[in-house]
Every structure is written in C-alpha cells, then in structure tokens.
Phi, psi and omega in degrees: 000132181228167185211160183254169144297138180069030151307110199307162200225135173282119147349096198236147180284205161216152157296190142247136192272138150213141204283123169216211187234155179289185165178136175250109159201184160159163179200184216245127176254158195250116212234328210257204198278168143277034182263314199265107180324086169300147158219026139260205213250027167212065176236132181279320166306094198246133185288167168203105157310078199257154172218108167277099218253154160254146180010283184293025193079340189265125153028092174243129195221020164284354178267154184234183199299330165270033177255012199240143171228133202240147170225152203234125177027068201037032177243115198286163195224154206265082152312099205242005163206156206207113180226153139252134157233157178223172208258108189251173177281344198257358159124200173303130166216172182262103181288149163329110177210135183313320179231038187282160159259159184262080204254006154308325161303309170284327175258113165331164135075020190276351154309174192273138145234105172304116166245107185279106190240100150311102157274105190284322173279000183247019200205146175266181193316301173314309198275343159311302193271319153325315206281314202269338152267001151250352142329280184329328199273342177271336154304325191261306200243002184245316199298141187250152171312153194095321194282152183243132180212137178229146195251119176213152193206183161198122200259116164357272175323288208249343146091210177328124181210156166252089141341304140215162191275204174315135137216181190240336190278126177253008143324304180299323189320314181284341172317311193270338165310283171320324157287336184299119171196152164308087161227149172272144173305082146324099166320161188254173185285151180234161172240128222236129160280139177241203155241167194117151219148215166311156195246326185253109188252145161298174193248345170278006215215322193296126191076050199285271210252151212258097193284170189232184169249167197305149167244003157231175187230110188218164163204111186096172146318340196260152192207143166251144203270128151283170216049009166225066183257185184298342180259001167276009212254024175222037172244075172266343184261314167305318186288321177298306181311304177303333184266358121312319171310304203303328161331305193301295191286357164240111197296151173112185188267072141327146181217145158225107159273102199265113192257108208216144152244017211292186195229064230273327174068210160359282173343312186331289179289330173292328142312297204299316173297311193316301150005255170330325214248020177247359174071050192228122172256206189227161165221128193270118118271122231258128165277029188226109197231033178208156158241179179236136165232158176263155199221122184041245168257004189271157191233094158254172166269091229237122180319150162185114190277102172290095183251026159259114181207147159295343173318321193278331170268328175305315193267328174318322192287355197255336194084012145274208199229134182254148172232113185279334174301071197312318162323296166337027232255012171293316189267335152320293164342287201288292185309327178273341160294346184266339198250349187276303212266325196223130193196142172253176205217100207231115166235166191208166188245146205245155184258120197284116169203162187216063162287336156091000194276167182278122176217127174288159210190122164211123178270171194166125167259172186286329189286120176252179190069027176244141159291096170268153166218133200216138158332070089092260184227207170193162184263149172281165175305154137256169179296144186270352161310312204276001160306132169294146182310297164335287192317287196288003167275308176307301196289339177275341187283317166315325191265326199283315192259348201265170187260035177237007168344286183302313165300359205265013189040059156287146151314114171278105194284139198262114168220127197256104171310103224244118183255108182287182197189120153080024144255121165342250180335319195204155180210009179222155181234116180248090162338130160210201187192099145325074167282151193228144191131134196315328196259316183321303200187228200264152198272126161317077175202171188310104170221170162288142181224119159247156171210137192211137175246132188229144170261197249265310191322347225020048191270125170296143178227349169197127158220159192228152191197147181183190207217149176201173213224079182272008191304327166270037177205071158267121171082005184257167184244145171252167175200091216253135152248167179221118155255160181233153176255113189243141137245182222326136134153185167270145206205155193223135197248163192212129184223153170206159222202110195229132172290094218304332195255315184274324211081342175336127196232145151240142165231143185202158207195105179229137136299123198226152143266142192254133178273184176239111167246054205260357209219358180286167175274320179224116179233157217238138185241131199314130195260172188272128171299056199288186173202145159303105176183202222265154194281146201260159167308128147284128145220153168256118172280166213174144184273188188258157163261148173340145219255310177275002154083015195295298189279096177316134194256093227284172191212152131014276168313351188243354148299305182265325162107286153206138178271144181258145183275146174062034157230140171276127186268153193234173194232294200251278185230171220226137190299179158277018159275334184294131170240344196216169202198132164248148192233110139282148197200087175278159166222150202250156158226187177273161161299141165158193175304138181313121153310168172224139201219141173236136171235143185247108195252167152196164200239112137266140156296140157255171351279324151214133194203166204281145187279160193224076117025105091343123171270148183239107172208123186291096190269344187227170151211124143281135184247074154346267185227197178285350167260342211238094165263154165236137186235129147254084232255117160290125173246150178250144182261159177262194200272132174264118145330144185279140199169157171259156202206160175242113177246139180265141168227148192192107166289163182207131186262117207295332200251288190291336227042043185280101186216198216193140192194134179233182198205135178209122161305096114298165112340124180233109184290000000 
C-alpha cells in the first residue's frame, strides 16, 4: 500500500488519557486448594524441613514416612505428605520413596535459595575478610546449577543492605561477595508520579492514584533497604526479626547463612524461633576466632574458638547449625552443603489461624543413634496489613528482583515496550495491562503500583509508585503507561501490583533494547494496536510537572496524535473473535523531497513459521508537522491457529529503496 505525504486528514476522536503515578508489587495469596502444599503464611497444609545426620554427622536420606513421629504443640499429628531430597552435581533432585508424595508439582521453589548474610558492623576487619573467603570458597566449590544465592549484609553506614538479591548467575554472587565494603549510598533521582498529562480527564478516575516517594535507594546493584539508613544502624535485631517475617510471603527451600561475632544474648534464641517459623533454618558463623586476655597489665589478643556462644542458640532453635571456627572453611562448606543439599520435607494439616501465637513442633524418629534437626516450633501468621514497612519492603524486593517470578504462579502482568521516533524527550513508551477482578486478575480493592527501569547494569534508572483505588473498575481492563527518555541499549522494566490489605500480588517483566535510529531515512515509530470492542481506562504515570508549567509533560495522545473510538487498545493478547486490527503508526522522515512510501504487513508465527502476507488498507493520514505523518492502517487477519505471533509492519521508500520496519508480539487466544 503507498501514500504521498500531505493527504488531507479525517478528523478523528480521541480518547481520553489519563495522568497518574505507577506501582511495582505483589505478593502471594492461598489461591489454590486445600489439598495442595503452601509455603506461604496462609496454608492449611503446614511443610516442615527435617534432616537427619547419623552418629558420624552424615547425611541419612533413606527413611520413610512411617519412620517419623511429628508432634504440634505436644499434639501427635497424621503426616499426610512426605518427600526426600538430596543434592546431586546437576542440582536438587526427589528421590524415589514408596509412600513419598509428589509434591513437586505443587510447591513452587524446591530448589536451594541460599541467603548469604555479611555482617559488616558485627564483625572486625580481620573476621570480614575471613567470613568473605570462606563465602568465596563455598561459592566456588558447593553451589550446583539451580541454587538461587542473594548476598545481604549490615553495615555501619548504610544498616541493612541487599548486596545482591536471589540468583541463579553465580558469577554475579562472587562479585558482590568481593565488593561488600562499609560505603555510603547516594539516593538515586527520584521520580515521583502526579498529575499532569493530558488535558482531558475522565471524570470518574481523576485523581485515582495517590503519589508516594521512592521506595528504594540504590546506587549499583547493592541497594538499602529504607528504614534501615545511616541514622537506623544499631536496629540490628529489630531488622533481623522483619526479615524472618519478609521470609515468611517467600517460597522454597530457604537457608540462611549468617557471618556474624555479635553477642546476640537473650535475642538469639528468640530470632532462631522467628526463623523457624518462617521455615528458614539459619546457619551461623562466628567470625571472631580471638579473646582479650590480660596479660601483667596489658590487654592482648590470644586465639580462641567459641564454641559456647549465643550464635549457637539462633541456630538450633532455627533448625540449623552454628559453626564456631571461621578458619575451618572446608568443613563449613562441606557441612552446610550437606544439611542444605539432603532433607526430608513432612507436611501435616494445621487449623488456619492468624493469631500471631507461638506453637512447638518436635519430630523424632524411630531408628534410634540418628539426629534431627528441625525447626523448634512457628509462629501462626499475620495479616500481611499488620507488617512493618520494613516487612513489605523485603517482600517487595522478592517479586522484584528475584529471577523465579514466571514459577511462582503470580499472576502476570503483560508489558509491551513502545519505540518512539522524533521526539526530544522520550524515545520509549512502556505499555501495560491491568485486568482488574476477584477471580480474574488484581482485586477491586485499595493497591499498590509500582514501576521500575534498570539498565544492562541492572542500576535503576526510574522508579515510580503510588497507591490507588480500584474498586470502581471491577471487571475493566486497565492500561497504564510511563515513558522514558534512554540511550541506545539494554534494559528491563518491572511493573507490580500489590493488595494494600492481603499482600496478594502481579507481577510483570520485560527485557527490551532501545535501538539507534539516528542515521535511518524513515523511521517507524511502534504503532498501537486496537480491536473493536469497548475502550480501555488509560492511565499515565508521570513524573509532576513544573510549577511554571514550562516543561510540558508529553503524553500517549501527544505521540499518536489520535485514538479511535469504540475500540479497544490491547497490549498482549487478542480474543478468537478478532478479525481485523487497526494500527496507529506515526512515521518520521528525513529531509529532503516528499517520499513516496509503500507498507508492507506479515505475521510471523513463533517460534518459527512461515511469514503470512497481511491485506492492508491506509484509511487515515494525518500530517503533524513536515517530518511527521500518523497513519491509521487496517489490517484484516486470516483464521489463526491459538499461538503466539509477531507482526512486521516495514515501511519502504519507492524512489531510494529505503526502508524501516518495526515488530509487536501478540498472543491469539
């Protein structure tokens, strides 16, 4: 199909847009049956992590299910699900047992996640850099493909820090072990959402959401937690107990390995329960391998390995291990690869309560001269309302950073990455799509939104967050954007949706690249897709505008120009009723003489097929300015297979051959 430039243009309506602020979150809701094994904090079903060592310390992964007797607050209990696992070189895997259940299928995360915890303020320069060779040595020489490992610490300066979160690159793991140093944090610029935008607001929407200020603080990959700064730096005890809650709202086979000399007292054992009752155990190592003695009048230091210490009370009550030797780091190694790596997994079904009470738990086998080591007791849950800011922060971090999202069977938010052409300001439009609904999708009730852009570096470079009210769009679909101004390169957008009162959480995640289209003739900027049916809430996240209103703050409508009415704009995917797809499509040119242009549409099937020749017909053109056209294009679809598809639209300039092409990825339901 070709068009000249400056073809008089039909008058068209617009939608109406409207300006707000973003939110990134989620959390876990007990969505599924009671049959099926949780490992979050509202499962009727309650998991227990047990290990069994023999005389000689090792590993026993042969026993079965009537060889265990369980008891829940002195009340002996029916053990109605059962597994083993051991640690293999190709990773976790479930050995074979005769009355084991197949609980892989249901419970998310049974691979190892590993949490490495630096204490930087609890330990002096010498016990750091021991604690951090024998990390390295346990990186280098235990971890298996699979293992998930996050680097965390606490720092003089900076109080709490994520060093790095859960990963599977354990490359990055040694990086942030080798780098973990006392440095103080720069907030990074923040982006605050507001009003401002669009001129024309629905009248039902306006002023939906409520901006907040940034919630996290980074420079780099390593990030501080707020409420944990440089005027916060002795809440060390207080930060651990939230990060046992934060614990809780996170699935799998948690470890915590702490490198620590503090003298936690009392505290110890009362952590070690928090612990426990988060299904984590802890394994401690005391990075203080000396005493002060007095020697005449003199104060030295003289070797000495504690191996009575409170450290040693965190972890038993936790179902771990204290290791007093820091030096030792072959058999730290070995030994936490062995009680991490081989475990049985005993679930029994518990009466659902959210009382906040304490209740013991003691296993014991039949077989006598073997060791359990198990959790102590757990706490019943709380309301994820009644979490400390700390707590939901730890939980935010989890949907945000960890790379097992897409398993965790969150609801997924669909988000499509819009490459803009011949604006100053911005050159990316980042798309997303909200079904709002109980059953559906994110719950009409009071949430959270977040949004966040990380470049190749993973360094945040915009985030955005605020609070809204969805209740007066039960059963609509929403479709909320942000734009960035990037240059050339690679980046990742996170957008999450979190329920202010249950924690109930979306999540959505794309990897994008922005290209240099600095030297093309024609450039195409991604157009937006509609299908007939009823129009979606638009909203925009937006930094606030200027006080003096100088810098205009561009919008969805001031890119495309115009939207067709009684049409739906769609993001991911599109029902089997659709036959036809309208395209806004601005296109930019170069200087020079009017082009004469031809477009070209097809459909690839993924992941790969044969290209599919599209009918095309240019119904509209607009002329912006003299580089700028917006063309609206109908395409008719032929009968589809359900599938995911690519569609090309590739422009071509008739006298140079000059051409251009952009690409948007759907869904055919």
């Amino acid at each position: 199909m070709r068009f000249k430039r400056g073809i008089c243009v039909i008058a068209t309506c617009f939608v109406v847009i409207l300006s707000v602020s973003p939110i990134f979150a989620q959390s876990e809701k007990n969505s599924q049956s009671k049959n099926v094994p949780q490992h979050d904090a509202a499962a009727i079903i309650k998991l227990v992590t047990v290990r069994i060592l023999d005389q000689e310390g090792r590993p026993v992964t042969d026993l079965k299910k009537e060889d265990f007797v369980l008891y829940d607050n002195g009340k002996k209990k029916v053990i109605t699900e059962f597994e083993v696992h051991t640690l293999s070189e190709e990773g976790m895997k479930v050995l074979p047992s005769g009355e084991a259940t197949d609980l892989t299928k249901s419970v998310k995360g049974m691979n190892r996640r590993l949490l490495i915890f630096l204490d930087i303020q609890g330990s002096d320069i010498t016990g750091m850099a021991n604690a951090k060779e024998a990390a390295l040595h346990f990186v280098d020489t235990q971890l298996r493909p699979g293992d998930e490992v996050g680097i965390l610490g606490f720092s003089p300066t900076r109080g709490f820090l994520i060093q790095e979160y859960l990963t599977t690159d354990h490359e990055k793991i040694r990086k942030a072990i080798e780098k973990t140093k006392d440095i103080e944090v720069k907030p990074s610029p923040g982006f605050v959402s507001g009003a401002g935008g669009d001129d024309s607001v629905r009248n039902r929407s306006e002023s939906l959401l409520i901006e907040r200020s940034n919630v996290f603080v980074s420079e780099g990959a390593s990030v501080s937690v707020p409420g944990s700064s440089k005027w916060h730096r002795w809440d060390f005890v207080s930060r651990m107990f939230d990060l046992s809650q934060a614990l809780k709202y996170i699935p799998g086979n948690k470890s915590l390995i702490i490198f620590t000399a503090r003298n936690l007292g009392p505290n110890a054992s009362k952590l070690g329960k928090e612990f426990a009752s988060a299904s984590t155990p802890v394994y401690t190592v005391n990075t203080k391998n000396w005493i002060r003695k007095s020697v005449w009048r003199l104060s030295i230091k003289k070797k000495h390995i504690w191996k009575d210490h409170p450290l040693q009370d965190l972890a038993l009550e936790s179902g771990g291990k204290y290791f007093a030797d820091i030096k030792d780091v072959e058999t730290i190694s070995r030994e936490v690869q062995s009680l991490t790596g081989n475990f049985y997994v005993l679930g029994y079904y518990i009466d659902e309560s959210w009382d906040g009470k304490y209740r013991q738990i003691k296993v014991e086998v039949k077989k006598p001269g073997l060791q359990v080591l198990a959790q102590h007791g757990y706490f019943n849950p709380r309301s994820f309302a009644e979490l400390s800011d700390f707590q939901k922060q730890l939980h935010l971090f989890d949907l945000v950073f960890t790379d097992k999202y897409s398993s965790s069977g969150l609801l997924d938010i669909p988000i499509e990455p819009l490459f803009v052409s011949g604006e100053e300001k911005m050159n990316c439009v980042l798309l997303s799509q909200i079904t709002v609904g109980e059953k559906t999708g994110v719950p009409p009730s009071n949430v959270e939104i977040f949004a966040f852009l990380f470049n190749e570096n993973q360094k945040m470079v915009k985030e955005m967050n605020g609070e809204i009210d969805l209740s007066p769009f039960d059963n609509e679909v929403l479709v909320p954007y942000f734009l960035a101004n990037l240059p050339a390169g690679k980046y990742e957008c996170c957008i999450v949706t979190r329920d202010m009162e249950t924690g109930q959480a979306s999540v959505g995640k794309t990897a994008f690249n922005i290209p240099d289209m600095s030297n093309a003739e024609i450039v195409l900027t991604s157009p937006l897709l509609f299908a007939a049916g009823p129009e979606s809430q638009i909203f925009k996240f937006s930094k606030k505008k200027s006080q003096k209103g100088k810098d205009k703050d561009l919008s969805l409508g001031d890119i495309y120009q115009y939207l067709p009415e009684n049409h739906c704009l769609f993001v991911r995917e599109i029902g089997p009723e659709i036959k036809n797809l309208l395209a806004v499509l601005p296109v930019t040119f170069a200087g020079g003489p009017v082009p004469e242009v031809e477009f070209i549409a097809r459909l690839h099937p993924k992941p790969e097929g044969k290209a599919i020749v599209l009918l095309i017909q240019i119904i509209d053109v607009q002329t912006i300015r003299n580089s700028k056209d917006i063309l609206m294009i109908e395409m008719r679809l032929p009968d589809l297979e359900p599938g995911e598809y690519e569609l090309e639209i590739e422009a071509i300039e008739k006298n140079t051959s000059a051409s251009f092409s952009v690409r948007r990825s759907f869904i055919k339901r």
